[in-house]
BADONU-986477 format. One record per residue (C-alpha): residue in three letters; z negated, y negated, x negated. Coordinates in steps of 0.001 Angstrom, whole numbers, padded with zeros to 6 digits, always signed. Layout:
<tidrens>
ALAZYX...
</tidrens>
This chain:
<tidrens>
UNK-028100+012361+000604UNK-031517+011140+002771UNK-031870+008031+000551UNK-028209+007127+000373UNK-028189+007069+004278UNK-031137+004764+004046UNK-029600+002724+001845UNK-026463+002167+004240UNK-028372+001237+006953UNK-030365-001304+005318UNK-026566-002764+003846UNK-025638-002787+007189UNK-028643-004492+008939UNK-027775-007604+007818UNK-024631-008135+009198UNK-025948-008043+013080UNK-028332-010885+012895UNK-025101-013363+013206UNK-024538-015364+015816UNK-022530-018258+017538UNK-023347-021937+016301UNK-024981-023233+019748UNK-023091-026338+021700UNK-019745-025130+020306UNK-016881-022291+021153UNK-014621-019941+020231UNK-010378-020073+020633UNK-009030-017123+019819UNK-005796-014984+020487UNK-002697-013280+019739UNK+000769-014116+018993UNK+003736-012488+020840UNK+007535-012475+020189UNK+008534-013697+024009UNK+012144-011554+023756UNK+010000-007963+023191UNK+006158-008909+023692UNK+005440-007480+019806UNK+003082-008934+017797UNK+003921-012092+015411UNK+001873-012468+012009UNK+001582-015577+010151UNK+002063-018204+012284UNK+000120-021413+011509UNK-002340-022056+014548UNK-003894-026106+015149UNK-006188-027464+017243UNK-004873-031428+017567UNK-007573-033461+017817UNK-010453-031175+016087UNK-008886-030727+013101UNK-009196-026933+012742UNK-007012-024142+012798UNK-006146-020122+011516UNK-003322-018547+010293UNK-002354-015109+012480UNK-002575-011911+010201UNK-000523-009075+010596UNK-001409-007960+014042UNK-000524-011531+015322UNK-004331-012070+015720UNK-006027-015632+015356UNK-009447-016380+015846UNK-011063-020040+015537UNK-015160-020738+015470UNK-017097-023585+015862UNK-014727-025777+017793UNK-016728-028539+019102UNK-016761-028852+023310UNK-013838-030648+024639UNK-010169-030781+025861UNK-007567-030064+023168UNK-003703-029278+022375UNK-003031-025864+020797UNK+000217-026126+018702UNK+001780-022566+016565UNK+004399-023153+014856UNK+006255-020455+012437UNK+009828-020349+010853UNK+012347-018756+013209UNK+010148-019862+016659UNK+010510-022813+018415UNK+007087-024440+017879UNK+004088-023674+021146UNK+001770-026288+022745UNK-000574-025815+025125UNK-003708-027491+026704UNK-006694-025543+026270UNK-010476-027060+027346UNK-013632-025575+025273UNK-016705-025403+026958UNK-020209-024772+025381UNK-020940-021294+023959UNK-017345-020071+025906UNK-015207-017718+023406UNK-012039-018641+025090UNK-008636-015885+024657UNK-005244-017123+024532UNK-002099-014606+024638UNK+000543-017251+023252UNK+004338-016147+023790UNK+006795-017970+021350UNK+010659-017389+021659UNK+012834-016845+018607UNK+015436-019766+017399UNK+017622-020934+015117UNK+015629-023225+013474UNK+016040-023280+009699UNK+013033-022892+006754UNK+013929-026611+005845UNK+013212-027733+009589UNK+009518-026187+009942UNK+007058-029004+008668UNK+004092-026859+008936UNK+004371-022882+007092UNK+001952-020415+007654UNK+002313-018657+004407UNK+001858-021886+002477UNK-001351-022485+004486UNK-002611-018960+004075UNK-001963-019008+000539UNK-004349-022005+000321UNK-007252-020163+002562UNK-007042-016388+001174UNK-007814-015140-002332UNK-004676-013044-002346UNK-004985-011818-006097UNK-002134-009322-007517UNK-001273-009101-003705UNK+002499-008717-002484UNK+003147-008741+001250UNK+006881-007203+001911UNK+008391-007796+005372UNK+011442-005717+007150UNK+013772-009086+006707UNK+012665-009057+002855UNK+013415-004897+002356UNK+016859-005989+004305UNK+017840-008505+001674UNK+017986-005969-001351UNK+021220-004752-001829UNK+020828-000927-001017UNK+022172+002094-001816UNK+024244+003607+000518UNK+024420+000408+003223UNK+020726+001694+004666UNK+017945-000525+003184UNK+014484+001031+002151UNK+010725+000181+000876UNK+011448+003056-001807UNK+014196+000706-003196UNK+012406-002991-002839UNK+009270-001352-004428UNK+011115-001066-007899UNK+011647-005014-007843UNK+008371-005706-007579UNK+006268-006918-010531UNK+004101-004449-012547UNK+005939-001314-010682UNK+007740+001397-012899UNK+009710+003960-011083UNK+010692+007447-011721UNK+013130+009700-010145UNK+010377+013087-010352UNK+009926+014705-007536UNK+012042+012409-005535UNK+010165+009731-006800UNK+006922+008543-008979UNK+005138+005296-008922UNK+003292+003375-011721UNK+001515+000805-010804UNK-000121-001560-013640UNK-000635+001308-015768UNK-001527+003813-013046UNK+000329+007029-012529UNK+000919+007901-008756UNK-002330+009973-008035UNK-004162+006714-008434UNK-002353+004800-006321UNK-003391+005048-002468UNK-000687+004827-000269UNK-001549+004652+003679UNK+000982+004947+006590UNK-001386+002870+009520UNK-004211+004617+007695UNK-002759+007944+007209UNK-003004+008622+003405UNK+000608+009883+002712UNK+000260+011899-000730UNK+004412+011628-001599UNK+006255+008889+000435UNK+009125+009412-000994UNK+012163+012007-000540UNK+013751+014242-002516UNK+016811+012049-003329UNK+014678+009565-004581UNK+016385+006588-003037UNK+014592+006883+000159UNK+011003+007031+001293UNK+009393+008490+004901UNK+008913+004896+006079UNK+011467+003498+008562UNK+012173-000098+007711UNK+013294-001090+011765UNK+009564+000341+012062UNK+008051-001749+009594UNK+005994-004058+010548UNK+004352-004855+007077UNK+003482-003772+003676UNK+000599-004796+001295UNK+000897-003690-002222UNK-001876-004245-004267UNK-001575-004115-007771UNK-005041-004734-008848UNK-008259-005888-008017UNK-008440-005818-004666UNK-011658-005373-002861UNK-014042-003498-001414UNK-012435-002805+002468UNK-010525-000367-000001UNK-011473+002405-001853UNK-010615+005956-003705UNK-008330+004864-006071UNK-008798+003359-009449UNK-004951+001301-009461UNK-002871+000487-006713UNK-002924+000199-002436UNK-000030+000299-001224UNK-000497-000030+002760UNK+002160-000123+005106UNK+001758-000804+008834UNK+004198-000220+011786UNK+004682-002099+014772UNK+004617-001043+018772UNK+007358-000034+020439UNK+009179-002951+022511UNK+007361-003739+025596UNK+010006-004728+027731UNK+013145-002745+027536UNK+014622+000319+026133UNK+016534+000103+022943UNK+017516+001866+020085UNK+019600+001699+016851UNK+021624+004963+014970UNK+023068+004478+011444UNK+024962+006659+009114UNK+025894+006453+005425UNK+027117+009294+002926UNK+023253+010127+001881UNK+021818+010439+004959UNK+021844+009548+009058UNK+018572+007980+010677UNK+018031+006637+014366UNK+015254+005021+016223UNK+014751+004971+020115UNK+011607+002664+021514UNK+010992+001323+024830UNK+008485+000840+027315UNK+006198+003630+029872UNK+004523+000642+031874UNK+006339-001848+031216UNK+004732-005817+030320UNK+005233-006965+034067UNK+003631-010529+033226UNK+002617-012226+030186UNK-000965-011804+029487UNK-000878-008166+031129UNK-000973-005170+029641UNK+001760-002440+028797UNK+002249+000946+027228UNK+004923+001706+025262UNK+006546+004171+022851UNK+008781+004308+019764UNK+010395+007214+017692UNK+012501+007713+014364UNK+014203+010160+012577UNK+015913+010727+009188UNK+018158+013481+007820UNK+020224+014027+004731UNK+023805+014238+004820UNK+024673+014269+001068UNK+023908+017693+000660UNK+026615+018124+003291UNK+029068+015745+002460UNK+029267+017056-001157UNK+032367+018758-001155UNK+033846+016101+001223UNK+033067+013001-000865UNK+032267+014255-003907UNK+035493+016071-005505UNK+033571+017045-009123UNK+030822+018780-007852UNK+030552+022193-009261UNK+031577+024048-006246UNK+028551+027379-006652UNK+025679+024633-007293UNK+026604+021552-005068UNK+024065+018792-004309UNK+020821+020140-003622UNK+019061+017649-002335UNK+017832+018491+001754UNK+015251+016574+003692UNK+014418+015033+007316UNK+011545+013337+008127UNK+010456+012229+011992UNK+007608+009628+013058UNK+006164+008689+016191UNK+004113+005771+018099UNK+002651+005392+021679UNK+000867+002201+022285UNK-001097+000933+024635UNK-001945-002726+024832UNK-004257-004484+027348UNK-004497-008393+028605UNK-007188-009502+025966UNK-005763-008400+023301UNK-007792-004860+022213UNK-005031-002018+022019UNK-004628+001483+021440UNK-002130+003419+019257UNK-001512+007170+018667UNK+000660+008152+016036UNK+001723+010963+013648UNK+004507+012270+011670UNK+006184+015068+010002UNK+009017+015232+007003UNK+009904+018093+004246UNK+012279+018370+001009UNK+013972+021024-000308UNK+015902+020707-004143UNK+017610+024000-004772UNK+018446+024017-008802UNK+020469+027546-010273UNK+017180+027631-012259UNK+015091+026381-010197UNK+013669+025934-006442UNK+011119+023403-005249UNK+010106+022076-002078UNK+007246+019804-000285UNK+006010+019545+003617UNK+003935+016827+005062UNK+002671+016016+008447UNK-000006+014292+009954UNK-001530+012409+012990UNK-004014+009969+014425UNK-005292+007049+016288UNK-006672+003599+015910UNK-007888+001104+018194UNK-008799-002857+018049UNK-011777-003635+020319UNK-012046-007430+021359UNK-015527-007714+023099UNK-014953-010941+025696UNK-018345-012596+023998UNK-018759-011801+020510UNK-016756-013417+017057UNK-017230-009820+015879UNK-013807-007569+016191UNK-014145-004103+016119UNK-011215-001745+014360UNK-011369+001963+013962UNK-009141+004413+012517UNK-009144+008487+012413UNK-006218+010125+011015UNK-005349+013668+009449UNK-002707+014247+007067UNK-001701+017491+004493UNK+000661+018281+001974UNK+002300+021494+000042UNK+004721+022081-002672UNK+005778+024845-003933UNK+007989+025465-006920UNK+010241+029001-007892UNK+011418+029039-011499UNK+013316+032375-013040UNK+011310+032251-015774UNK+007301+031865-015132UNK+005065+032414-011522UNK+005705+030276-008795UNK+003435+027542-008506UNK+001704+026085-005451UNK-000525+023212-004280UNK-001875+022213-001202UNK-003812+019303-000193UNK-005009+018696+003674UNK-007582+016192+004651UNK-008993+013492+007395UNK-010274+010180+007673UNK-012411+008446+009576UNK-013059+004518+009492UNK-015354+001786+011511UNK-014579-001763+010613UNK-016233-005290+012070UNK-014762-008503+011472UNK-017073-011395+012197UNK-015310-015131+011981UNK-016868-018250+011112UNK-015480-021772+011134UNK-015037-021593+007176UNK-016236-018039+006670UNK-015246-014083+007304UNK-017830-011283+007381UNK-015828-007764+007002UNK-018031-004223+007049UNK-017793-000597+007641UNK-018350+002797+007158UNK-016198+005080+006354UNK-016011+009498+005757UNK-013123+011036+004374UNK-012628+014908+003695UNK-009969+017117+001761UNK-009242+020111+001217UNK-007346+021347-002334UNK-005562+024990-002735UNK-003775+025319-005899UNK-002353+028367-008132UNK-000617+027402-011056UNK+000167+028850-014633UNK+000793+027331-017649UNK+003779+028256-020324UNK+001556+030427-022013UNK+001154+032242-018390UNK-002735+031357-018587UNK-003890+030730-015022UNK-005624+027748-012995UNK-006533+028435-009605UNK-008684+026331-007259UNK-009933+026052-003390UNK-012308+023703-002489UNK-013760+021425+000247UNK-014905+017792-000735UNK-016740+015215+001652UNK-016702+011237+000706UNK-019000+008572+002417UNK-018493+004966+001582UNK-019589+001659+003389UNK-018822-001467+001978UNK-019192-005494+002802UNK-017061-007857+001862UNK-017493-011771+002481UNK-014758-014829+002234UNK-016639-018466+002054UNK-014504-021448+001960UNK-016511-024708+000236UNK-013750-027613-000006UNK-011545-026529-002601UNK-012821-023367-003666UNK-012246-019586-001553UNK-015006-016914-002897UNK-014602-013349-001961UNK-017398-011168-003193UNK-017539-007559-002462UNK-019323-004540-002507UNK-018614-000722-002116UNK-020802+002267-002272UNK-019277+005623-002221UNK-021100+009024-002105UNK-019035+012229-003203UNK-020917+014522-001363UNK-019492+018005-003907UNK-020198+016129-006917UNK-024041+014676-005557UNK-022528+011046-007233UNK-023131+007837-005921UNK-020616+005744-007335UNK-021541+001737-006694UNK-018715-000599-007061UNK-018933-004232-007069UNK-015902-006509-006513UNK-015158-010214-006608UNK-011739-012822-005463UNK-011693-016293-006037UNK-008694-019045-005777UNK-009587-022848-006427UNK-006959-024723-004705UNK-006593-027298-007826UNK-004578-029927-005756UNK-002292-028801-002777UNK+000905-027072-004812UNK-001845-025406-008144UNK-003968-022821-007609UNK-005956-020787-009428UNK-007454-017375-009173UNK-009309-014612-010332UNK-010416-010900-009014UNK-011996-007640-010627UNK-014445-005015-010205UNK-015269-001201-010531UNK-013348+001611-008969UNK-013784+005581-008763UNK-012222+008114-007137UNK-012280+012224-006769UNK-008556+013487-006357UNK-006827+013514-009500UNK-003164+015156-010542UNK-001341+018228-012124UNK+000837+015789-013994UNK+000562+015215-017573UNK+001248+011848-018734UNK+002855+013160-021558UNK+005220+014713-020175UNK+009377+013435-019545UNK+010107+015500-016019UNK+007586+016336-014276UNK+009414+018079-010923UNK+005631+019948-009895UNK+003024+017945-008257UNK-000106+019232-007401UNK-003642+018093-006137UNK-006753+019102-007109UNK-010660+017469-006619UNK-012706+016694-008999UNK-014028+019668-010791UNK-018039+020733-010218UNK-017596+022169-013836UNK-019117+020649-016937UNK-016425+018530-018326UNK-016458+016835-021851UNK-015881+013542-023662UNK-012434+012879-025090UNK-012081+014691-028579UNK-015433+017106-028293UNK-016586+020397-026971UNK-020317+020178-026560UNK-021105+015952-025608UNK-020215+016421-021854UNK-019360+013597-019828UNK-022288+011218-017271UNK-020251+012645-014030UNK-016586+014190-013054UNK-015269+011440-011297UNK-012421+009022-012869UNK-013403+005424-013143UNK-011524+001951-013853UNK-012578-001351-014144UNK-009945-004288-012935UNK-010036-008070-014145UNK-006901-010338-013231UNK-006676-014120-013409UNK-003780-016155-012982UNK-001851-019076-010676UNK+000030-020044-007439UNK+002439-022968-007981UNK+004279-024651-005334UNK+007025-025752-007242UNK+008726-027442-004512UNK+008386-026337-000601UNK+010443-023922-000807UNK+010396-022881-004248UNK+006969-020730-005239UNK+005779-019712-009089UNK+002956-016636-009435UNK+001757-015673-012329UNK-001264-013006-013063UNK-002151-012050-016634UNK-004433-008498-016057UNK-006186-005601-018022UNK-007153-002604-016777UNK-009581-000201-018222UNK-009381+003152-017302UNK-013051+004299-018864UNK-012420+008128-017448UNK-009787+009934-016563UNK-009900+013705-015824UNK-006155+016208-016611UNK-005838+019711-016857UNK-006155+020890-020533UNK-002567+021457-021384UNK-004073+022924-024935UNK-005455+025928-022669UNK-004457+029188-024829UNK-007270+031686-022841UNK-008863+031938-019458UNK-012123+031172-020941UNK-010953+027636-022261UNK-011981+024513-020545UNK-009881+023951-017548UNK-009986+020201-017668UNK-009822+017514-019990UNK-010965+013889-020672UNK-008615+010670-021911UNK-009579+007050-021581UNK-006888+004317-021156UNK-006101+000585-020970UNK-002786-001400-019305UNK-002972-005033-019454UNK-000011-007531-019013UNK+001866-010586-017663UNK+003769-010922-014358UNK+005769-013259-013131UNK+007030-013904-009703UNK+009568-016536-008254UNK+010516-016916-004839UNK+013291-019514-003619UNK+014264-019799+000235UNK+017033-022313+001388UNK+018577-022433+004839UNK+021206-019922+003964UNK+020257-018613-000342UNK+017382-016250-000757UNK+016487-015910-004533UNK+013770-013287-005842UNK+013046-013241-009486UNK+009949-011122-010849UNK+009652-010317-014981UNK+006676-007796-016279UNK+005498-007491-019815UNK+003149-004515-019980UNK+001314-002296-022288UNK-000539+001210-021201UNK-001804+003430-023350UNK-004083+007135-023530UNK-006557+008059-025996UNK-007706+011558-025602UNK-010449+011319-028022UNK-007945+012379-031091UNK-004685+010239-030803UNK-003811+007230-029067UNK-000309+007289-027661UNK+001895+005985-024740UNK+002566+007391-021679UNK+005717+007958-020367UNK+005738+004768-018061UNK+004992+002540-020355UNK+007404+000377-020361UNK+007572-002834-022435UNK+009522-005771-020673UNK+010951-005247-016899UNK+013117-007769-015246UNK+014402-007983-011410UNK+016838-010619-010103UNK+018000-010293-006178UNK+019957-012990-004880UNK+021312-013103-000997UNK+023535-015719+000947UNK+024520-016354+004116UNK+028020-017425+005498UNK+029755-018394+008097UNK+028981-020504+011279UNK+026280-018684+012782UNK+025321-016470+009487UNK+026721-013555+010060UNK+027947-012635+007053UNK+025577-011470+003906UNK+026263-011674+000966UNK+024130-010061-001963UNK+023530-009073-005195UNK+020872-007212-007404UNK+020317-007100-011265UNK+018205-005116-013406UNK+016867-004746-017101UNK+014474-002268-018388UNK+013192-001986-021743UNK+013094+002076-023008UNK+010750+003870-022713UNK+008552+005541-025282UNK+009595+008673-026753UNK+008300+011242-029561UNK+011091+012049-032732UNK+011170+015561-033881UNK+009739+016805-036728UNK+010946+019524-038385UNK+009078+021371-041588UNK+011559+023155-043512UNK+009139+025608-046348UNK+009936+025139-050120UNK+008567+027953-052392UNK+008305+026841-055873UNK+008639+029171-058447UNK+007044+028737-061992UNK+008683+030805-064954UNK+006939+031032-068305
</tidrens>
């Protein structure tokens, strides 16, 4: 533990000796919708006359180094805004802060010269990355009227989804456990309810989501697949307002508005936000549904609630507390089951009035529990609570961005479960993480590097697990790109779920185990350390077909060199409780995006292969799924748009499945 401190602090030393390029200055700021005062990502930012500019990220935040002393025009421009100019004057050493306020229009794709996503894609690495907006999730044709991430996530490339549990998600060969999914840095261990057809996330709340598929680098760790991260947006800053919906699966409604009020622009504000969700099917069923059998009904119950306050001062550095609470119920005549989440935090963005260095910082808590109540074996339980605690810096350079931190996450695991043979697995225990990583973007002309680096401690298992990572694009003319990413990943949490398995309706959590654990296939060779590992490659390319018609395709391979299950072959309490597999998934996606003034065309075909090897077969798992095709189409009509017209198609190859065998005896009699 004493020399792995060391070693962070001489990772981190480093990073403080950078400074500001004397004679020059800094512009940088955030964007604002000028109807609500929220935050705007992705516009395209230019300094006329220097020949420099950003692109706003998520947050709406810009920030532009090096600009040589002088008097310029500032112009953002973004699809839907009526384009900003302004006069700004740089003076030597100044780091100058601009809160720009752009007002939406009815300008058209076609009529915005400049895009901000067609510039970013040119500047960021972006490998086997997918950003999904709210107007994107709104476009999918959706079931019940009420559009959801939990149904645009199953169009993506490389994503297989399952109706367990509410809802499983494979990402690239990963089953769910090894895909992270954050809610503004809470980890969320099931987003999705019991229906299956919704997930905990509001879309009006939305303000982003980042799926990663593979690859991505070191600013996140713990998983050996997927991120997905979604991020939510302030409450309006001006005026109260609020939307209520109802459809026969379930009623939701938001209310948001502000405490103190944005009196000017460039002041500050606190405001608030709040959402809700509840099932109505389950009470609709004998209404709407005439052939349900009246003593079972539908048994699907859930309501989920989430909540925001946000304060936001004049240069731009906020705060935001947040948490959230939901639970399922699924009441079978054979079965009971039912999960509770809930979970809170804060995070704050520090802009310091004369440093390039940005300062972010997140602590959360979040927990889980399911239980499940068969007739015919002990009830099963699981329970998984745990925090999180995060320091990030962002330093930016004129063609350069330094990203660092430290972060210490802690869980706790309570489980009790038997198998069909009635042999038990129990486990309690308390696990501490400690990871810091660096990771660097360098533009030189054509070509974006990203190199990484992670190192993460697991404090119960006394494992240092170092993990380097690399992203790089070469911008091949202005429409071809190409790009690469990889690395090595670990993580400690791993799954009840066997990936042999159809159904799966029990989910539980459990840590790494402190016991000896074995290679795949023997008894006595045991394994280097009890954590499960992955290695990622992906290459592939960006083509701008024509302005508004983009081509992505990634070719990848995973290879999972250590993954940890319980031993399903477990006949007595003195067998191993865990066992080892290794794995690959490797592939092609495809991707094709269209946008026209009034047509919106998504397109995205996956050809995958996963497989298991647990040391004495080699077989599929259940996800694997061959070829996967997604085709959603919208249009617009009438004068101002306001009618929508769309449509969604699917096709799914099978997926794998076992043929019975059965031995029938033959006695053969000899007779002399």
């Amino acid at each position: 533990m004493k020399n792995f401190l060391y070693s962070i602090a001489l990772f981190l030393l480093p990073v403080t000796l950078i400074a500001q390029t004397p004679g020059k200055g800094t512009v940088r700021g955030n964007i604002f919708n000028k109807e609500t005062a929220q935050s705007v990502g992705f516009a395209t930012i230019r300094i006329d006359g220097a020949n420099m500019g950003a692109i706003s990220d998520v947050n709406g935040f810009f920030s532009i180094a090096e600009v040589p002393v002088g008097r310029y025009t500032l112009t953002v421009s973004l699809t839907g805004f009526d384009n900003y100019t302004g006069e700004i004057e740089i003076k030597k050493g100044e780091i100058l802060y601009q809160n720009i306020y752009v007002l939406e229009s009815g300008q058209n794709l076609n009529e915005i010269v400049i895009s901000g996503k067609k510039e970013q894609a040119k500047s960021d690495v972006q490998v086997s990355k997918l950003s999904v907006t709210p107007k994107q999730i709104r476009s999918l044709p959706s079931t019940g009227g009420q559009s959801d991430i939990a149904q645009y996530l199953t169009v993506l490339p490389g994503v297989i989804f399952t109706g367990d549990q509410g809802g499983q998600l494979y990402i690239r060969g990963g089953s769910p456990v090894q895909n992270r999914i954050l809610l503004d840095g809470m980890t969320i261990y099931n987003p999705f309810h019991s229906i299956g057809f919704f997930s905990v996330f509001e879309t009006e709340l939305i303000r982003n989501v980042d799926v990663l598929t593979g690859g991505f680098n070191a600013d996140y760790g713990g998983r050996i697949s997927a991120i997905v991260d979604v991020k939510t947006r302030e409450g309006n800053r001006k005026r109260l307002s609020g939307m209520a919906s109802a459809s026969p699966f379930q009623a939701k409604a938001m209310i948001e508005g502000p405490i103190a009020p944005l009196r000017k622009e460039g002041g500050s504000s606190v405001s608030f936000v709040l959402t809700g969700k509840k099932a109505l099917i389950n009470d609709l069923d004998k209404t709407l549904y005439s052939n349900v059998n009246d003593s079972v009904g539908i048994p699907f119950d859930y309501r989920d609630f989430y909540g925001k306050l946000s304060l936001l001062t004049g240069n731009g550095s906020k705060l935001n507390f947040f948490g959230f609470k939901y639970d399922d119920q699924v009441n079978y005549p054979i079965t009971d089951f039912s999960w509770q989440s809930g979970g809170g935090g804060m995070d704050f963005t520090l802009i310091p009035t004369n440093s390039n260095t940005i300062v972010n910082g997140t602590f959360t808590y979040s927990k889980y529990d399911s239980r499940i109540e068969e007739a015919d074996r002990s009830p099963r339980t699981s329970g998984i609570s745990g925090f999180f605690g995060g320091l990030n810096f962002t330093n930016f350079g004129r063609n350069n961005e330094l990203k660092y931190g430290l972060e210490l996450t802690g869980f706790r695991t309570t489980f009790v479960y038997s198998n069909y043979l009635d042999v038990p697995y129990d486990q309690t225990e308390n696990t501490t993480e400690i990871s810091t990583y660096l990771r660097w973007k360098r533009k030189i002309g054509k070509l974006v590097i990203e190199p990484g680096f992670r190192l993460q401690y697991y404090q119960t298992l006394n494992t240092v697990a170092p993990e380097p990572r690399l992203g790089m694009k070469y911008n091949i003319t202005d429409n071809l790109r190409f790009k690469l990413a990889g690395g090595l990943y670990s993580q400690n949490l791993l799954s009840t779920i066997n990936e042999r398995d159809v159904v799966n309706l029990f989910v539980g959590f459990l840590s790494g185990p402190e016991e000896a654990i074995y290679k795949p296939g023997s008894s006595t060779v045991r394994t280097d350390n009890n954590l499960q590992k992955s290695i990622h490659s992906v290459v592939g390319f960006e083509i701008d077909v024509t302005r508004n018609f983009d081509l992505n395709i990634e070719g990848y391979y995973k290879k999972f060199t250590q993954l940890i299950a319980l031993n399903r072959n477990k006949v007595v309490r003195e067998d191993p409780d865990f066992a080892t597999e290794t794995g690959e998934a490797y592939g092609l996606d495809l991707s094709v995006k269209i946008e026209g003034k009034r047509a919106y065309l998504w397109g995205a075909y996956s050809l995958g292969f996963v497989t298991r090897n647990d040391g004495e077969q080699e077989y599929p798992p259940v996800f694997d799924r061959r070829h996967n095709l997604n085709i959603v189409t919208t249009y617009q009509a009438g004068k101002k748009n306001e009618w929508e017209f769309g449509v969604r198609w699917n096709f799914g190859s099978g997926f794998p499945f076992t043929l019975h065998r059965v031995f029938i005896p033959i006695t053969i009699l000899e007779t002399g």
